[in-house]
One Martini backbone bead per residue (centre of mass of N, CA, C, O) as a GRO file, in nm:
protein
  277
    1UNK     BB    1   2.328   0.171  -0.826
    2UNK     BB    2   2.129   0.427  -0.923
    3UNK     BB    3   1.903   0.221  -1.077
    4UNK     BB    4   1.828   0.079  -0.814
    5UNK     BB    5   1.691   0.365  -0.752
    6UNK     BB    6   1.464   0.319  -0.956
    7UNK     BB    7   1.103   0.300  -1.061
    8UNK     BB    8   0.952   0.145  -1.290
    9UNK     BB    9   0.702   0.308  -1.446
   10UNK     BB   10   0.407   0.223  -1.612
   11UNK     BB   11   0.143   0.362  -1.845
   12UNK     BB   12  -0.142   0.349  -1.957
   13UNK     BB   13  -0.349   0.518  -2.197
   14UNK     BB   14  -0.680   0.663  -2.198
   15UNK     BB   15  -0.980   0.719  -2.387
   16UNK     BB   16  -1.300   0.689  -2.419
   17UNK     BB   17  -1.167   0.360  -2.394
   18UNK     BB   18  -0.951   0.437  -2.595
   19UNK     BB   19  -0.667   0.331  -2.702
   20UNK     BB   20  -0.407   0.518  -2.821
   21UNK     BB   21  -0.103   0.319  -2.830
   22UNK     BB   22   0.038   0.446  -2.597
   23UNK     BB   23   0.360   0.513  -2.369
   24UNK     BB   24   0.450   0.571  -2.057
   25UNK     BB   25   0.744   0.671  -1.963
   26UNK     BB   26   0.893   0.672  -1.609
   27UNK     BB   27   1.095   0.820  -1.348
   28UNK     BB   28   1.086   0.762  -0.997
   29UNK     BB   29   1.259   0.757  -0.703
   30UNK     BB   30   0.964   0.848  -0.530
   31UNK     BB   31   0.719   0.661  -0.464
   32UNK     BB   32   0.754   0.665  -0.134
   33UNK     BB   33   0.671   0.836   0.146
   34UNK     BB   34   0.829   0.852   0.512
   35UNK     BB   35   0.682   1.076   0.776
   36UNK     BB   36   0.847   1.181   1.076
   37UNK     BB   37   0.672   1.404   1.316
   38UNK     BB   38   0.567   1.705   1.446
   39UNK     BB   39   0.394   1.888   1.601
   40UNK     BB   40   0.524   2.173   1.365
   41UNK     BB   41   0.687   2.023   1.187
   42UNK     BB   42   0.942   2.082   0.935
   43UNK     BB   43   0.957   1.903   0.583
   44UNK     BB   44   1.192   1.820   0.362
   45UNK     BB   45   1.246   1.740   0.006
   46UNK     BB   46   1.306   1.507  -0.271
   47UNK     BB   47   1.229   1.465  -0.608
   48UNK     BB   48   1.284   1.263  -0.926
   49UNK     BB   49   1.222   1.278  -1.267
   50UNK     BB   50   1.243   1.093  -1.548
   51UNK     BB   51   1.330   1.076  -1.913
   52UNK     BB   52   1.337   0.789  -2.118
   53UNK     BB   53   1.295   0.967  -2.370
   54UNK     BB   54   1.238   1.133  -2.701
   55UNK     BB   55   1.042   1.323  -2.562
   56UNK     BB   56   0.860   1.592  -2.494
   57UNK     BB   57   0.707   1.710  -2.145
   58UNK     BB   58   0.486   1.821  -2.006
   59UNK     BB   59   0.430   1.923  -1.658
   60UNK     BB   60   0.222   1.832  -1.379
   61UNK     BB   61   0.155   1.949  -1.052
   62UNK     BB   62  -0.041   1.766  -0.807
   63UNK     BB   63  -0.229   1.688  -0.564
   64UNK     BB   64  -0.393   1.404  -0.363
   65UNK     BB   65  -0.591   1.205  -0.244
   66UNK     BB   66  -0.624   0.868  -0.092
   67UNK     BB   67  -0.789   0.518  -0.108
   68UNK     BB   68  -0.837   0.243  -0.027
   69UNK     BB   69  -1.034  -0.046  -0.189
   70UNK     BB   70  -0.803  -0.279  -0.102
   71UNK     BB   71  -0.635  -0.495   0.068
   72UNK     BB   72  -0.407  -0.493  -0.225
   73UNK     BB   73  -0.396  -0.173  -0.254
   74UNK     BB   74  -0.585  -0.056  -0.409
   75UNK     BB   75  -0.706   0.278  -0.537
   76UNK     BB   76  -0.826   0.581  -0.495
   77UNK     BB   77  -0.913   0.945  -0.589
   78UNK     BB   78  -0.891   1.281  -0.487
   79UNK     BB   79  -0.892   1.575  -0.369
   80UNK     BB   80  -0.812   1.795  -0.177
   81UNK     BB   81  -0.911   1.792   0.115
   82UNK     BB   82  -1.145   1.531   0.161
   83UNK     BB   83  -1.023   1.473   0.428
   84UNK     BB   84  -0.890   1.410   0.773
   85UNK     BB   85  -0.643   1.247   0.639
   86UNK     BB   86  -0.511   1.470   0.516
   87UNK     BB   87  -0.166   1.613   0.334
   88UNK     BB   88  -0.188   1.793   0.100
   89UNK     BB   89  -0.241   2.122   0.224
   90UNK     BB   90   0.077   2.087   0.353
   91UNK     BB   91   0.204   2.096   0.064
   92UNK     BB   92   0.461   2.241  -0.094
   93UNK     BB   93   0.580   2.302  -0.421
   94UNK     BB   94   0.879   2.295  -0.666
   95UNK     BB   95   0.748   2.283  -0.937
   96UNK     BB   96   0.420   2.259  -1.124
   97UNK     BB   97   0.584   2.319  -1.411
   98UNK     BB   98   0.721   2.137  -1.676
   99UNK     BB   99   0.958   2.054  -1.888
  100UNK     BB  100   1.061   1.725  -1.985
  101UNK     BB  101   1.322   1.620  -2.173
  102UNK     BB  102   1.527   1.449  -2.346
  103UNK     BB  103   1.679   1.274  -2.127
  104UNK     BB  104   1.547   1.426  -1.857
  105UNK     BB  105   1.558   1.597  -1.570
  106UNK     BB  106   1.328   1.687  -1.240
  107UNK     BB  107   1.343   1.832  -0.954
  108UNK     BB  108   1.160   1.839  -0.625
  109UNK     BB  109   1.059   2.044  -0.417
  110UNK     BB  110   0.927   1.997  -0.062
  111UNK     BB  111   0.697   2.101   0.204
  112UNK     BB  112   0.600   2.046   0.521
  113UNK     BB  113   0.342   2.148   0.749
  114UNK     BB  114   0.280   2.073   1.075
  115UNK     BB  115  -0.009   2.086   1.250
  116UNK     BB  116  -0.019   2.134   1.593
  117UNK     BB  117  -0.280   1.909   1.597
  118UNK     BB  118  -0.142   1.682   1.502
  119UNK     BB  119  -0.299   1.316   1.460
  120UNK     BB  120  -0.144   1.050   1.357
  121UNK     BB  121  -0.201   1.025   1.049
  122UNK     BB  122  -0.147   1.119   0.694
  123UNK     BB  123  -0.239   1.172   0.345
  124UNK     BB  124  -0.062   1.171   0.008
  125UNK     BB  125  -0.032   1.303  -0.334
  126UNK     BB  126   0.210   1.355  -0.607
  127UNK     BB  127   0.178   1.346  -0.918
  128UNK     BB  128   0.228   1.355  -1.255
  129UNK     BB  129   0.149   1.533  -1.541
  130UNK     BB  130   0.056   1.448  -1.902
  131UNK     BB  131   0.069   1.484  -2.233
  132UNK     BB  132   0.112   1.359  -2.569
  133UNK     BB  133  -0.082   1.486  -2.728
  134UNK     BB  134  -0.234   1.462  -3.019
  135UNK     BB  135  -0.497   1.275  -3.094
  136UNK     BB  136  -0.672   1.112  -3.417
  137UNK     BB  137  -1.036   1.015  -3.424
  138UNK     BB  138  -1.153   0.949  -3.745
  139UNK     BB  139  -1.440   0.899  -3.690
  140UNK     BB  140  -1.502   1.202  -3.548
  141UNK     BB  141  -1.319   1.407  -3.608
  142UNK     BB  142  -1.096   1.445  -3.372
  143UNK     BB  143  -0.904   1.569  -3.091
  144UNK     BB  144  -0.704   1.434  -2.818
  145UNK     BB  145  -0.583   1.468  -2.498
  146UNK     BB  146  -0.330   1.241  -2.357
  147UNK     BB  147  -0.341   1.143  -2.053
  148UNK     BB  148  -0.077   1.109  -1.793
  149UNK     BB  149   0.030   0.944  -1.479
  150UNK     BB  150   0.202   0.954  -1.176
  151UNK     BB  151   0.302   0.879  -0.820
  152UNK     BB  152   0.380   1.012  -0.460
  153UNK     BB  153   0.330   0.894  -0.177
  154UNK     BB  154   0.194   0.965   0.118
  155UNK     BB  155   0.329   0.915   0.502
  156UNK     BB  156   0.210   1.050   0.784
  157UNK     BB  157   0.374   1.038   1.128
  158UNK     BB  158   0.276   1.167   1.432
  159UNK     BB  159   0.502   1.181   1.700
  160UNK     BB  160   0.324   1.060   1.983
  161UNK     BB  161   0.050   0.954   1.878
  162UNK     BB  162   0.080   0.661   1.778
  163UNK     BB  163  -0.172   0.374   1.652
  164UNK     BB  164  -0.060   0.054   1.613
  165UNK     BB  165  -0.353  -0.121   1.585
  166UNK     BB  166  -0.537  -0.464   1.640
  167UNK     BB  167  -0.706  -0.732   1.498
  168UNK     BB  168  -0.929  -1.031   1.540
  169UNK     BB  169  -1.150  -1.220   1.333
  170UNK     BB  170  -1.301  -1.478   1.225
  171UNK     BB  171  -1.193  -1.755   1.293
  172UNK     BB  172  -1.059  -2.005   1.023
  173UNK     BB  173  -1.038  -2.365   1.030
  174UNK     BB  174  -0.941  -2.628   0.828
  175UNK     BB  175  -0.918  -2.998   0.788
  176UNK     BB  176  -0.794  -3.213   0.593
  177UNK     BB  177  -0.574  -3.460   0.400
  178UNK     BB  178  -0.528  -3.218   0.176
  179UNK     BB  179  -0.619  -2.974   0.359
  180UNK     BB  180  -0.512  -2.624   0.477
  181UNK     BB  181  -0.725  -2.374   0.638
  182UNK     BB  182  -0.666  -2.046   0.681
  183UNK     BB  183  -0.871  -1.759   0.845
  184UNK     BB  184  -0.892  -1.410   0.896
  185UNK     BB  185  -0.965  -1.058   1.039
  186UNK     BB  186  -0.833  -0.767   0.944
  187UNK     BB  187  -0.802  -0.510   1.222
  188UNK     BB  188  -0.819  -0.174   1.212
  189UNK     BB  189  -0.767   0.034   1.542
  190UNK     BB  190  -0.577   0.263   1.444
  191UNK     BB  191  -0.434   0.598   1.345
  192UNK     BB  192  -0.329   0.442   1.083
  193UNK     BB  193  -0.112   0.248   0.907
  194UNK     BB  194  -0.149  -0.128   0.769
  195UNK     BB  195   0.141  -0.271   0.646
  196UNK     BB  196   0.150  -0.653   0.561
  197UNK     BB  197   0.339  -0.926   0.649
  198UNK     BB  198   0.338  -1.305   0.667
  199UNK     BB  199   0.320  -1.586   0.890
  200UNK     BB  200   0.233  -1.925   0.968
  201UNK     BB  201   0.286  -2.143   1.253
  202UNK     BB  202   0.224  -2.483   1.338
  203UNK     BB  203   0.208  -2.678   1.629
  204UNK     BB  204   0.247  -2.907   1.834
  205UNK     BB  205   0.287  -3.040   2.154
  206UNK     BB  206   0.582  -3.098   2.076
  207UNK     BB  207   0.702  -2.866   1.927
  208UNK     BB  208   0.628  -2.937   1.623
  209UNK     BB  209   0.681  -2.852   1.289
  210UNK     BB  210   0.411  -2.882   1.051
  211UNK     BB  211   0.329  -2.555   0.962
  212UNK     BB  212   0.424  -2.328   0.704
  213UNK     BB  213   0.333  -1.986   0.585
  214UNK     BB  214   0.216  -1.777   0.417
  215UNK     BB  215   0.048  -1.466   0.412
  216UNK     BB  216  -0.078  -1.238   0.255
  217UNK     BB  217  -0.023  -0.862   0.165
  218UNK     BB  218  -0.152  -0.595   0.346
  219UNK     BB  219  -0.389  -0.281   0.360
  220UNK     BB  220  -0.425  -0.030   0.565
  221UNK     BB  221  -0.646   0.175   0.731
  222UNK     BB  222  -0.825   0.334   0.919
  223UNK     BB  223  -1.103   0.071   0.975
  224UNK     BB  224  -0.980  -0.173   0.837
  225UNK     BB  225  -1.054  -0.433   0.642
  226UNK     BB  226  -0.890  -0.771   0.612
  227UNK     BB  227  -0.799  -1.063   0.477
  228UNK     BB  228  -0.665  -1.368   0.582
  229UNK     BB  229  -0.461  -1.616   0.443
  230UNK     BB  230  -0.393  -1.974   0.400
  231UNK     BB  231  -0.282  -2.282   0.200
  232UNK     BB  232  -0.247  -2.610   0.237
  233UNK     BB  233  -0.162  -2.919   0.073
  234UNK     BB  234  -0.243  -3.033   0.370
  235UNK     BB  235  -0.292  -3.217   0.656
  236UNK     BB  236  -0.405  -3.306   1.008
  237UNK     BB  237  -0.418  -3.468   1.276
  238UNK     BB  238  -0.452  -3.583   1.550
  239UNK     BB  239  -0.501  -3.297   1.781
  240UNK     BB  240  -0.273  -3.025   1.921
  241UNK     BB  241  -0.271  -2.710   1.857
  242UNK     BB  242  -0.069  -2.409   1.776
  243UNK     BB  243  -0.113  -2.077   1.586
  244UNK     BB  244   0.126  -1.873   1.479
  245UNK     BB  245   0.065  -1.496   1.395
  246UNK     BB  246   0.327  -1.322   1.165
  247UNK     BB  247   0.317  -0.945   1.162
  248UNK     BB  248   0.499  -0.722   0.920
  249UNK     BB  249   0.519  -0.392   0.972
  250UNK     BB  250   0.557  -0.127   0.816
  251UNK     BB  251   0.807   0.054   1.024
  252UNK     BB  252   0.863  -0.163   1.170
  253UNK     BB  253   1.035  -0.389   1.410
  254UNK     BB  254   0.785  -0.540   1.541
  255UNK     BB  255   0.611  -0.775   1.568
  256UNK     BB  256   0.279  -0.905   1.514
  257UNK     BB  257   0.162  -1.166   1.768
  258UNK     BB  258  -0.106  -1.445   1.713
  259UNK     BB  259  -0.255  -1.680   1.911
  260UNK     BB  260  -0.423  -2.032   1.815
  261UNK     BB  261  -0.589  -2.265   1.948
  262UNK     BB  262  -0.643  -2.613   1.833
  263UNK     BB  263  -0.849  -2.892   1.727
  264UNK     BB  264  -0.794  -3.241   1.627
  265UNK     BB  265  -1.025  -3.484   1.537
  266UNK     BB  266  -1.072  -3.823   1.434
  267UNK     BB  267  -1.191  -3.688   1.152
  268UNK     BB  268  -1.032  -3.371   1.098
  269UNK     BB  269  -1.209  -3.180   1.308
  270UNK     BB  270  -1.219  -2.871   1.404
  271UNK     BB  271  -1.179  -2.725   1.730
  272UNK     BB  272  -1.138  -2.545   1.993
  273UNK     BB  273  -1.099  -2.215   1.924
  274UNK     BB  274  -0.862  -2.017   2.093
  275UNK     BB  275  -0.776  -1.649   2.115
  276UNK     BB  276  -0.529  -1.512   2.202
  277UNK     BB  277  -0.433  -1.200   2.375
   0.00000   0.00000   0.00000
């Protein structure tokens, strides 16, 4: 069905630290947009925004740059072209204003333009901003514009180009009667972004499987590092394990997977932990 392919945001709306009182809700249905293309390729898109409410909102549309600020995904926003992977300055789109009527719909048009030497990765969002109207704030006896916000992430990936490379740095295995704990540092060490999910699974020497379980899902631009854990209540006996760390990256098909060597002592303490190439 049409609504499947539809995600609602909802935004809560805040002015000098008091809540308005009002929800502002819009439907878009491309939070993010994924673009494979060469140095010099032109690409168009259209994205389409709904307003489900009996409200009339005017809207403004306007580029600008974001970055990760937490591998959990959270994010902070800037000028366009505050960065050198930058790609808001290469996008044109229209309307750039426009009203939207109560339920109803309004396409915009998009055109990349990717310039001769783009290399790597390149990033930008596409705002969607309306005001609610004035709202009295009886205190001051003035009246505020109350802003409201969606957005949908722009990632552009220069085909021929991409190093979507990782490593893993400190890890750390503990391990008790009741508890069994992996952490280790995932760092971007290529030239685009790595969101990725994935999970680890611990066999003993007889490749019989002891632990299985998920790890976080992070969220990485190039040079960021994640904490990556897993944390299972049992632990494992003495012997010799192998824990394979398998992580998959968003746009990729090939899974990204890690091998770490390591044993438990008859104490329970994990030892001589090896990192695989």
């Amino acid at each position: 069905m049409k609504n499947k392919r539809i995600v609602f945001l909802s935004i809560l709306l805040f002015f000098l630290g008091i809540s308005s009182g009002k929800a502002l809700t819009l439907r878009l249905t491309n939070p993010r947009v994924f673009i494979k293309a060469k140095p010099g390729d032109v690409v168009s898109g259209r994205l389409r925004i709904e307003n489900p409410t009996s409200d009339t909102l005017q809207i403004h549309v306007e580029m600008q740059d974001w970055r990760y600020t937490s591998y959990d995904g959270a994010k902070n926003f800037f000028p366009a072209g505050t960065f050198h992977s930058s790609c808001s300055q290469w996008i044109s789109y229209a309307p750039d204003d426009f009203v939207l009527q109560p339920y109803g719909r309004q396409d915009i048009s998009y055109t990349v333009k990717i310039p001769d030497d783009a290399r790597g990765g390149y990033y930008g969002v596409m705002f969607f901003q309306t005001a609610l109207g004035k709202v009295q704030q009886e205190e001051q006896g003035v009246a505020v514009n109350v802003v409201g916000r969606i957005g949908s992430l722009f990632y552009v990936d220069i085909e021929g180009t991409i190093e979507r490379e990782a490593r893993i740095e400190n890890v750390q295995i503990e391990n008790s009667p009741d508890r069994f704990l992996f952490q280790t540092d995932f760092i971007n060490v290529g030239n685009t972004y790595i969101n990725a999910k994935g999970s680890i699974v611990v066999l003993d020497s007889n490749n019989m499987v002891k632990i299985r379980h998920e790890v976080n899902n992070i969220y990485t631009l190039p040079q960021d590092s994640a904490r990556l854990s897993a944390s299972v209540a049992e632990g494992l006996p003495q012997g010799k394990y192998l824990l394979v760390l398998t992580l998959n990256f968003e746009q990729e098909s090939t899974p990204w997977v890690k091998e770490i060597d390591f044993e438990v002592d008859a104490a329970g303490n994990v030892t001589n932990i090896v990192v695989g190439g």
